[in-house]
PATIDO-334115 format. One line per field, with one value per residue (C-alpha): residue in one letter; x, y, z. Coordinates in nm, 4 decimals. Example, Ala and Ser with C-alpha at 12.3 -4.5 7.8 and 13.67 -1.06 7.14 Angstrom:
% residues 2
baba = (A:S)
x = (1.2300:1.3670)
y = (-0.4500:-0.1060)
z = (0.7800:0.7140)
***
This chain:
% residues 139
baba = (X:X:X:X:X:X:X:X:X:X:X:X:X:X:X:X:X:X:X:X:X:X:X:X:X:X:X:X:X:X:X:X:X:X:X:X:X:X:X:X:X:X:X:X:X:X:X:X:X:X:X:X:X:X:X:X:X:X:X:X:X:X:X:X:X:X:X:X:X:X:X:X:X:X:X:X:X:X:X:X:X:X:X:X:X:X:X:X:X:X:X:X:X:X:X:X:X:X:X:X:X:X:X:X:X:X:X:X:X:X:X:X:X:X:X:X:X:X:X:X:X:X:X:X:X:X:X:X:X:X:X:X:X:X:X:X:X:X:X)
x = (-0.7493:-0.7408:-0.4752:-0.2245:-0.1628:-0.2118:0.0584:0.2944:0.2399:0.3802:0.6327:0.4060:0.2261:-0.1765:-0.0936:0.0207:-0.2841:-0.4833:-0.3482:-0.3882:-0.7227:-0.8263:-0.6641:-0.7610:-0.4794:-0.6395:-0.9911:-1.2520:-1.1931:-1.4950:-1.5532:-1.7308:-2.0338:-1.7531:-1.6156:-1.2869:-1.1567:-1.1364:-0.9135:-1.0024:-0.7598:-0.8285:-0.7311:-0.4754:-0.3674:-0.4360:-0.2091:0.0746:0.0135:0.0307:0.3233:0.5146:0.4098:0.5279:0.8388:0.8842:0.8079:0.4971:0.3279:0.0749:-0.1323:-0.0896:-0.2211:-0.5336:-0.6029:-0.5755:-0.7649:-1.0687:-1.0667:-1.1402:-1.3991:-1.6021:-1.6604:-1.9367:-1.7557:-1.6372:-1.2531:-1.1830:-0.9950:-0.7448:-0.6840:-0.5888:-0.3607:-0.2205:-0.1137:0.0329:0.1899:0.3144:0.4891:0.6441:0.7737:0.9536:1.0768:1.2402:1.4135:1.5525:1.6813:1.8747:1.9924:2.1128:2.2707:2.4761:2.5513:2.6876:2.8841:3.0738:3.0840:3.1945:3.4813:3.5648:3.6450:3.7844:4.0802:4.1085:4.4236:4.6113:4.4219:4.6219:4.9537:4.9156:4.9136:5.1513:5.3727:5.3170:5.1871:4.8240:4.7326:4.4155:4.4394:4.5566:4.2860:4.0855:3.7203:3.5116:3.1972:3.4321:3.5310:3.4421:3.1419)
y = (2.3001:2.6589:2.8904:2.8872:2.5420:2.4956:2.7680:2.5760:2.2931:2.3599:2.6587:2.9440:3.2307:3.3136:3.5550:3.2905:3.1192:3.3833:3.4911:3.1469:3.0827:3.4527:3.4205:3.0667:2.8851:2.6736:2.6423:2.8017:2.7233:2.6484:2.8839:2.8136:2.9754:3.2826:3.2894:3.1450:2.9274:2.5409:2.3433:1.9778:1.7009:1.8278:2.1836:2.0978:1.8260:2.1305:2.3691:2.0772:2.0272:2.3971:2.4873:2.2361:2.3023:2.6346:2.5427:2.3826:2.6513:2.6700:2.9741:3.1184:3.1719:2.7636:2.6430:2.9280:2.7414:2.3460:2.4675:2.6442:2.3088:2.1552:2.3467:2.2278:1.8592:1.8658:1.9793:1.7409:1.7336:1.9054:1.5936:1.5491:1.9430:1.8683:1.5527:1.7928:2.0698:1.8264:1.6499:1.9825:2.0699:1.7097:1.7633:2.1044:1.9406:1.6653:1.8872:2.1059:1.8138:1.7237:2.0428:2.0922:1.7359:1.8531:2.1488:1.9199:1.7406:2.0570:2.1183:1.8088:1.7791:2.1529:2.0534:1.7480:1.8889:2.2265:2.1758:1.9784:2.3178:2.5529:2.4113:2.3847:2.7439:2.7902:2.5793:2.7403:2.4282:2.6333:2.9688:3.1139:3.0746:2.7285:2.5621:2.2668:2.3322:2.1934:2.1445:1.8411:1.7465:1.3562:1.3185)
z = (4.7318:4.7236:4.5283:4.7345:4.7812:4.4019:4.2849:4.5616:4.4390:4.1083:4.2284:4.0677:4.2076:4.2635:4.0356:3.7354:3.8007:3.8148:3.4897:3.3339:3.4052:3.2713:2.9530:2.9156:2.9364:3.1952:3.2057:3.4765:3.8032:4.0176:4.3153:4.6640:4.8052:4.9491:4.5681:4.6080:4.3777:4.4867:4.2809:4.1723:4.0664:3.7260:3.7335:3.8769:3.5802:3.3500:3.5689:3.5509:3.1662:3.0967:3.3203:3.1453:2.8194:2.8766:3.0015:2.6834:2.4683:2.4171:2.3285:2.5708:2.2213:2.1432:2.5093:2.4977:2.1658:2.3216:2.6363:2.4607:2.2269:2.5346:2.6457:2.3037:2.3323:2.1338:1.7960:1.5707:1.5602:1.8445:1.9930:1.6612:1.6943:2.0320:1.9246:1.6464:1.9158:2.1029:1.7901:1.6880:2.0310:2.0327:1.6911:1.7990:2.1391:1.9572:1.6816:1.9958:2.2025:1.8859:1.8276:2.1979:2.2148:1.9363:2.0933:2.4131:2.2279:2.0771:2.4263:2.5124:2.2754:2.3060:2.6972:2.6345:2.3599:2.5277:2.7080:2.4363:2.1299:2.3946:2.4091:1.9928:2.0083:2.2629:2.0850:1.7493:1.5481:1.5439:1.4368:1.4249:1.0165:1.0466:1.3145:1.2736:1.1043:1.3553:1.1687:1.0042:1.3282:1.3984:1.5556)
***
């Protein structure tokens, strides 16, 4: 497959890729006998991994690190400092889902007692030094 079907494939530009595989986030791409890249079912797992990664929040720094780790088989550890990348990541992912699924249901509750927090005000039962604390609110 050549670059442009790849970066369509995964909505990014020959340029992204480009970038990617010069600064080692992906790994080398083999080239034909004209010297354009061909991309295999692998590069283009690697291009899906690190897009996603990235999307995630991964640092550019932190996928150069897991794809050069894959480019040296042969030394010990490499796979568990791999797994501890990818550990690492899944850690951070799963302290910011919590945080934002906190953060909807704030959301959720500030929508859902809007209307009745307004007329409180309106009516004069609330004033902004007598309002409801919501980090006591009930969850």
């Amino acid at each position: 497959m050549n670059i442009k079907k790849a970066a369509e494939m995964f909505d990014l530009t020959p340029d992204t890729l480009r970038y990617y595989e010069r600064v080692g986030v992906i790994p080398l791409v083999h080239r034909n006998e004209s010297g354009y890249r061909e991309y295999t079912t692998n590069d283009l797992n690697w291009i899906y991994l690190a897009k996603h990664l990235r999307n995630a929040g991964l640092s550019v720094e932190s996928l150069i690190e897991f794809a050069s780790l894959a480019q040296l088989r042969e030394t010990q550890n490499v796979e568990e400092a791999q797994k501890q990348i990818l550990a690492d990541q899944l850690e951070e992912i799963e302290q910011k889902i919590s945080e934002m699924e906190e953060v909807r249901d704030l959301l959720a509750y500030k929508v859902a007692t809007y209307d009745d927090h307004i007329a409180k005000f309106k009516a004069g039962e609330m004033t902004p030094d007598k309002v409801e604390k919501l980090w006591e609110r009930k969850k």
